[in-house]
Every structure is written in structure tokens, then in C-alpha cells.
ZADO-1210 file (C-alpha; in nm, 4 decimals, padded with zeros to 6 digits):
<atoms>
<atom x="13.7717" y="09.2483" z="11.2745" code="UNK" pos="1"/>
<atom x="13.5542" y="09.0202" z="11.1163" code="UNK" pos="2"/>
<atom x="13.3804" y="08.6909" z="11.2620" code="UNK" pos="3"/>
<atom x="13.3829" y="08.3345" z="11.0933" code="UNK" pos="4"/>
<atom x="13.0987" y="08.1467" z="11.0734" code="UNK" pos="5"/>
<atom x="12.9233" y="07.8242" z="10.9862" code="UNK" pos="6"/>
<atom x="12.6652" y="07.8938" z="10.7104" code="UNK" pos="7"/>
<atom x="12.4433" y="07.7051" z="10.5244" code="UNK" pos="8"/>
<atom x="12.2509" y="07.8268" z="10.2023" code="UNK" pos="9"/>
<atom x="11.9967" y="07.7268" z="09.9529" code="UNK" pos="10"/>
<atom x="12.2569" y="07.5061" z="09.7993" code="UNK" pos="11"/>
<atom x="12.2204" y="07.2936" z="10.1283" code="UNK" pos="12"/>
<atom x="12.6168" y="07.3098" z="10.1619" code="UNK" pos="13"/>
<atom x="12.7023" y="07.2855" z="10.5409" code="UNK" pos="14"/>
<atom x="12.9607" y="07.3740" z="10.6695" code="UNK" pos="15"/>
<atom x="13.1092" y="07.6766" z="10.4469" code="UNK" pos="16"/>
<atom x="13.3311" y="07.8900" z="10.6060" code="UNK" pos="17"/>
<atom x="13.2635" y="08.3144" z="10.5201" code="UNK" pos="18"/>
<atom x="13.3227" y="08.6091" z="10.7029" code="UNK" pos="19"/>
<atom x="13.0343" y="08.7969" z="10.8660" code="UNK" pos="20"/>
<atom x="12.9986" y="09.1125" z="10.7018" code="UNK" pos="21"/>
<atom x="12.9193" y="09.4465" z="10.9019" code="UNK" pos="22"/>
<atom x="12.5793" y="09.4612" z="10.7398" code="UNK" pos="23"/>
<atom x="12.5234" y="09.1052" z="10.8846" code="UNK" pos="24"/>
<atom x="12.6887" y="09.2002" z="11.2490" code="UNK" pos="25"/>
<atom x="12.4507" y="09.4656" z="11.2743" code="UNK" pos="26"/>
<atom x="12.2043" y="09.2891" z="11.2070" code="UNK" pos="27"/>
<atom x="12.2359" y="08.9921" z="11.4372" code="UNK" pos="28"/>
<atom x="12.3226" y="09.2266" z="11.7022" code="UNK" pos="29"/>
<atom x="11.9917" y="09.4416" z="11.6425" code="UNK" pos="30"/>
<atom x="11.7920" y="09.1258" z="11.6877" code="UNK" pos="31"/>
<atom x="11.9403" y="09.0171" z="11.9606" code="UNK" pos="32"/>
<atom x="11.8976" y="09.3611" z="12.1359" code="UNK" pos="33"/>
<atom x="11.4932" y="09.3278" z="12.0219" code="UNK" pos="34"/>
<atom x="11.4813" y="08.9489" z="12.2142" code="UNK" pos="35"/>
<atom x="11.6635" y="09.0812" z="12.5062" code="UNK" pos="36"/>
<atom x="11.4250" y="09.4132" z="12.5057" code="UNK" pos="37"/>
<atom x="11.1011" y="09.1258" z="12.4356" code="UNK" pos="38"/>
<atom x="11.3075" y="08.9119" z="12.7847" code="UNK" pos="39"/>
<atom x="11.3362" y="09.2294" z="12.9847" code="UNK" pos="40"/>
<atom x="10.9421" y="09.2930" z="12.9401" code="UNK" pos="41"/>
<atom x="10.8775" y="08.9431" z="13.0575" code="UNK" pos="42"/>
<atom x="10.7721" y="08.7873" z="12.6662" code="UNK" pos="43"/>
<atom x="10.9491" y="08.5362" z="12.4436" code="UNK" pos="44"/>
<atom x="11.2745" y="08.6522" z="12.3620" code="UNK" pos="45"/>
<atom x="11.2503" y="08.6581" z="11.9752" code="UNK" pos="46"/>
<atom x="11.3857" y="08.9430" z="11.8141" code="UNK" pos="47"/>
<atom x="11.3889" y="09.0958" z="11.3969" code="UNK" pos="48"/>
<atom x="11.5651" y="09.3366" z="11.1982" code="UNK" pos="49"/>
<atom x="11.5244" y="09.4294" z="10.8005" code="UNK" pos="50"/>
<atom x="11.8136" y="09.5768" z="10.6233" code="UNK" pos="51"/>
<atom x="11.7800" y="09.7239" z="10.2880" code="UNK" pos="52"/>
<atom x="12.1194" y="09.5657" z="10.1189" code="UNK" pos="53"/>
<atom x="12.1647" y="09.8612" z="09.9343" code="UNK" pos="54"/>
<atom x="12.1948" y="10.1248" z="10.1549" code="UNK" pos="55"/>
<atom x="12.2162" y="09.9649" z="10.4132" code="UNK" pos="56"/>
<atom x="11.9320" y="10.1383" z="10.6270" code="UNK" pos="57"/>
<atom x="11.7556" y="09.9634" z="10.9081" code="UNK" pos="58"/>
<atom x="11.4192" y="09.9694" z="10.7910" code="UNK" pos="59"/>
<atom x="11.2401" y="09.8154" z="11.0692" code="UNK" pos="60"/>
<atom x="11.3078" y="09.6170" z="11.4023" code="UNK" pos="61"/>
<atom x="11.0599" y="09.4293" z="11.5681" code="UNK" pos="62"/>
<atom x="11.0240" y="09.1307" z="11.8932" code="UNK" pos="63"/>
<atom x="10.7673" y="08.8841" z="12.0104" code="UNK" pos="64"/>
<atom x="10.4894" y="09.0400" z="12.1682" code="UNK" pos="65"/>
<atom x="10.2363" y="08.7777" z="12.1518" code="UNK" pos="66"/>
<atom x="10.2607" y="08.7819" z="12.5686" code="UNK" pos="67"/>
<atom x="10.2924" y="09.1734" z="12.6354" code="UNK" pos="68"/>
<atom x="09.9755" y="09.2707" z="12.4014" code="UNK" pos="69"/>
<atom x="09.8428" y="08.9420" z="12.3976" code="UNK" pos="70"/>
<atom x="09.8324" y="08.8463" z="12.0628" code="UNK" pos="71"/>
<atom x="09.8304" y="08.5541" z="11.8136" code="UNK" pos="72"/>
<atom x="10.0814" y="08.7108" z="11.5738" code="UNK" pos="73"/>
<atom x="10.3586" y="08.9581" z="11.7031" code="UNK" pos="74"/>
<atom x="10.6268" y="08.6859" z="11.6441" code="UNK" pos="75"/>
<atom x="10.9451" y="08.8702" z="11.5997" code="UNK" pos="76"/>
<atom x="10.9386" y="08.8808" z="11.2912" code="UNK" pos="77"/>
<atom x="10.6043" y="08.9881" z="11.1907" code="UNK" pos="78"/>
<atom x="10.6585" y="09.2480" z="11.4728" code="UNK" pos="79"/>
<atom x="11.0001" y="09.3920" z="11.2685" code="UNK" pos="80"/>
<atom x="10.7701" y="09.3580" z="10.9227" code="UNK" pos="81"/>
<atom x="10.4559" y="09.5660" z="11.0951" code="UNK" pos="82"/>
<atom x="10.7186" y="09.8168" z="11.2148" code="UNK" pos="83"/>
<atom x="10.8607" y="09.8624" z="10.8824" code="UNK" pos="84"/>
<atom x="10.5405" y="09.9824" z="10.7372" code="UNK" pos="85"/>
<atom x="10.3760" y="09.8982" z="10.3989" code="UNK" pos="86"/>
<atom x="10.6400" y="09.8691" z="10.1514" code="UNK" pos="87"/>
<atom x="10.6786" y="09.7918" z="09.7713" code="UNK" pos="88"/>
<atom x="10.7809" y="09.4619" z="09.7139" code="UNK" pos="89"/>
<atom x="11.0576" y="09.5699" z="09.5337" code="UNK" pos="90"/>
<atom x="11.2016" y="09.6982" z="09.8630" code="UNK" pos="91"/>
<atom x="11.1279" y="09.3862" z="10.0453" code="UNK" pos="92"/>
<atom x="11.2917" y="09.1440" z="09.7377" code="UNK" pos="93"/>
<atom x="11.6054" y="09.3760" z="09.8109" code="UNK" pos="94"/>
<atom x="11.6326" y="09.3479" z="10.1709" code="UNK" pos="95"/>
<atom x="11.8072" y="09.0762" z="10.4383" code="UNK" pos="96"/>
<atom x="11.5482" y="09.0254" z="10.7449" code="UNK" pos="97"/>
<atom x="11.7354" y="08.8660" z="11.0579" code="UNK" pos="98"/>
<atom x="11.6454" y="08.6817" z="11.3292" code="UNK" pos="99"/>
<atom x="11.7415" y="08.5460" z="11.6573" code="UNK" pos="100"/>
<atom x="11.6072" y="08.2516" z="11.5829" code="UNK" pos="101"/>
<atom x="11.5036" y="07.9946" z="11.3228" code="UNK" pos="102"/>
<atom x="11.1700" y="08.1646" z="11.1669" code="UNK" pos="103"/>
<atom x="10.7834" y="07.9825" z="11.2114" code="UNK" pos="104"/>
<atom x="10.5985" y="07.8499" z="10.9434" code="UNK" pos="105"/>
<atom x="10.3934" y="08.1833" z="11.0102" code="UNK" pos="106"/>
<atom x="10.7074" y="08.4048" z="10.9445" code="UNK" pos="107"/>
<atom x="10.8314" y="08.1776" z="10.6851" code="UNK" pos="108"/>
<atom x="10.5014" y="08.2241" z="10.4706" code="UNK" pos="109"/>
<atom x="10.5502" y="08.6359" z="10.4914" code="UNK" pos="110"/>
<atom x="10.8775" y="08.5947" z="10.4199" code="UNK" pos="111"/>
<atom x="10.7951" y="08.3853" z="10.1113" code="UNK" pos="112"/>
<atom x="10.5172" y="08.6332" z="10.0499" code="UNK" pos="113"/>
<atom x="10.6950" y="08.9562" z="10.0277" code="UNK" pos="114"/>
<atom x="11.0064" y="08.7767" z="09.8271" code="UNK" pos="115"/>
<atom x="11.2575" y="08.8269" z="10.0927" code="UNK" pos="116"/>
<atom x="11.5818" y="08.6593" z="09.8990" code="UNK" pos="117"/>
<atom x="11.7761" y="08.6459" z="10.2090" code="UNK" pos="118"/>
<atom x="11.7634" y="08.5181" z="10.5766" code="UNK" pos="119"/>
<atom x="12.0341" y="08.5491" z="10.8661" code="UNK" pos="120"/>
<atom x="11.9707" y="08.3915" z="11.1746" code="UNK" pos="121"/>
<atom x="12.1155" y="08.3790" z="11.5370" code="UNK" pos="122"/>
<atom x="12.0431" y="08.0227" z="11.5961" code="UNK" pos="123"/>
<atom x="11.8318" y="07.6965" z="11.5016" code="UNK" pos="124"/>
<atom x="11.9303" y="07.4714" z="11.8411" code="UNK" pos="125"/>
<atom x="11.6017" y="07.5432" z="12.0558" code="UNK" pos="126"/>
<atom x="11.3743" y="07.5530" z="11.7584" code="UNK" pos="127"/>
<atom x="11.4017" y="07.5202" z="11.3860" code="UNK" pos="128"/>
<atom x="11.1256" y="07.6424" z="11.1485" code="UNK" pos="129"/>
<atom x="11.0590" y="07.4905" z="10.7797" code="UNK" pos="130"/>
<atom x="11.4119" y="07.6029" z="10.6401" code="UNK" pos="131"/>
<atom x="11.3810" y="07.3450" z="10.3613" code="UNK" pos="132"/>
<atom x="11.0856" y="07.4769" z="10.2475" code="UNK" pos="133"/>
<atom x="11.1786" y="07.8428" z="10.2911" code="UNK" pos="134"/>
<atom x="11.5001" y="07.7276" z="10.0826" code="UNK" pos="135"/>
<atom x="11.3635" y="07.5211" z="09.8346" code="UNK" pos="136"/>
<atom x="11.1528" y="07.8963" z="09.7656" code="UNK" pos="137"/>
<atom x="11.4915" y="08.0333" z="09.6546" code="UNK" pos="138"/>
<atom x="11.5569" y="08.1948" z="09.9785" code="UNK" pos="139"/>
<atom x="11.8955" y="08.1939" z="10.1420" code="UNK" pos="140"/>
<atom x="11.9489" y="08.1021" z="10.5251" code="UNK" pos="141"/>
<atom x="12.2653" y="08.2191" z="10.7358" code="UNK" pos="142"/>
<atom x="12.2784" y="08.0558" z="11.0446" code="UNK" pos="143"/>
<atom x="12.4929" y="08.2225" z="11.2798" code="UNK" pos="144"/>
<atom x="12.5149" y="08.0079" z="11.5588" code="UNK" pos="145"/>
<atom x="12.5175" y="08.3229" z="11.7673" code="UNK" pos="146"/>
<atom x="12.6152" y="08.1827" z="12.1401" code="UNK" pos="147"/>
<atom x="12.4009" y="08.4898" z="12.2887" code="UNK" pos="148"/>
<atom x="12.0775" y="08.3817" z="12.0797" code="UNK" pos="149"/>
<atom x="12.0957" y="07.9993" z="12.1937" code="UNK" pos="150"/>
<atom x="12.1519" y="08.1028" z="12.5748" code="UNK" pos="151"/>
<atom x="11.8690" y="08.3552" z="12.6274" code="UNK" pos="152"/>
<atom x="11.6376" y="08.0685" z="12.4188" code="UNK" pos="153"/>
<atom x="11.7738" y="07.8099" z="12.6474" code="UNK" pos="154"/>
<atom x="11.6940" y="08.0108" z="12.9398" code="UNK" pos="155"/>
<atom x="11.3279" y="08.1333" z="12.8615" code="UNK" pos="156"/>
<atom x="11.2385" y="07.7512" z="12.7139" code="UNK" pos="157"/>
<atom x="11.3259" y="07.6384" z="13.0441" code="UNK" pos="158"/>
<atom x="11.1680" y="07.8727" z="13.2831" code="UNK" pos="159"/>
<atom x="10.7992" y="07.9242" z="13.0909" code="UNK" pos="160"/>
<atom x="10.7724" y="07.6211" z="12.8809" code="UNK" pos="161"/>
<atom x="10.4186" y="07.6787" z="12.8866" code="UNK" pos="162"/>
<atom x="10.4320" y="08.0197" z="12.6940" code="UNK" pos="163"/>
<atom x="10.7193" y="07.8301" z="12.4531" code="UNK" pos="164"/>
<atom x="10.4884" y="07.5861" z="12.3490" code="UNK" pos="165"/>
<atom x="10.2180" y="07.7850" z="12.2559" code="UNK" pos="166"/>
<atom x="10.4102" y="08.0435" z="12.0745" code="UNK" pos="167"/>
<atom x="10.5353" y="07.7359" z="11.8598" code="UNK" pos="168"/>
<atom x="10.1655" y="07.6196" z="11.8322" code="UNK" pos="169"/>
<atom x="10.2065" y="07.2801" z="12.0559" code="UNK" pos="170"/>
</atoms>
């Protein structure tokens, strides 16, 4: 059975009403699983999947790190993006990367770099990255509003604020 959802695109329409499609469930539910694995291993619970929309393979899946190997990068994002290995851009233009959460400007700029055309993610309630920008790039955004993405946010936000605020550069 498939989900409705809320989205809201690069035509700034909010709310339109579609159906989730497998490619998209799987998605979600792989980044979720890579910000719960990131949770378990004590980091920030940010987690990043890439999906070739053609055939559908899971090219790379990725969480924060930046706490675990101590680093000023590993969002979840650029973690999924490493993972995935150097790729043509042709291969990234064709692709949907999703995210448990809203992306940085720092994983906003690769995915403006590499010409991702399409964004899904879990939620944009405990932190929302420069989606006008990202949009205004030609890029479309799906959020979600995945319940398990918001909670597991919620909680880490509120027991290591510290370690939140410096992964979002405050």
C-alpha cells in the first residue's frame, strides 16, 4: 500500500497531495536506518541514500560521522556521496539522494555541484537547510514529514545540544 504525503517542490506549491512511490519508501527508510546506525554509535543521527531513478540501484548510503572519526565533513550526506565513489555526472544528474533531514548549506552546495535534480527528505522541523536556494537551482525537494526522522532529531537535539550546534556551525 502506498503512503500520502505532504510535498513541496520547486514550484513552491505546499501542500500537494502524491503517493510515495516504492523507490521513495526505500529510500526514506534506508536513511533512516543510516541515522539510527550514526544514534546507535553515539553521533548525530543524520542519515543518506542515492538512488539511481533508472534502475533503481542503491548506489551509496552514508550517516554523520563528524563525532565517530572526528571530522569536519561526514554530514550524512557527504558520507552517502563518499560511499558512492567517483561518479560521472551524468549518473549523479539521474539520481534522487535522500535524507533524514533537511540538507546543510555544505550538502546543499554538493548537491548543486554534482546536478542532483531531485531531493527527498524525512523532515525539516529540527533544522531546515537553504531549500530556497537549493530550489531556486532547479532542484526538487520532497519533504516527507517522516514521524521517525523528527523523533530521533528531537531526541539527540535535546540530549547533546552541544554536538547539534556545532554540526550546524553555531
Amino acid at each position: 500500500m502506498e503512503e500520502t504525503i505532504t510535498t513541496r517542490t520547486s514550484t513552491g506549491r505546499l501542500p500537494l497531495k502524491n503517493n510515495l512511490s516504492t523507490q521513495d519508501k526505500q529510500g526514506i527508510d534506508l536513511a533512516y536506518a543510516q541515522a539510527q546506525k550514526s544514534y546507535n554509535e553515539k553521533g548525530i543521527p543524520i542519515g543518506s541514500c542515492l538512488i539511481n531513478n533508472s534502475t533503481g540501484e542503491v548506489l551509496g548510503v552514508g550517516h554523520n560521522e563528524r563525532i565517530q572519526k572526528q571530522s569536519a565533513i561526514l554530514h550524512g550526506e557527504m558520507s552517502c556521496l563518499e560511499n558512492a565513489g567517483r561518479l560521472p555526472a551524468k549518473i549523479y544528474q539521474n539520481c534522487t539522494l535522500y535524507s533524514s533531514l533537511s540538507p546543510c548549506h555544505m550538502c546543499s552546495g554538493a548537491i548543486l555541484l554534482y546536478g542532483i535534480k531531485r531531493v527527498v527528505i524525512g523532515e525539516n522541523e529540527n533544522f531546515m537547510g537553504p531549500e530556497k536556494l537549493v530550489r531556486d537551482n532547479g532542484v526538487d525537494i520532497i519533504n516527507v514529514h517522516d514521524d521517525r526522522c523528527k523523533l530521533i532529531m528531537r531526541e539527540y537535539i535535546k540530549n547533546n545540544e552541544q554536538g547539534w550546534n556545532e554540526d550546524i556551525g553555531e
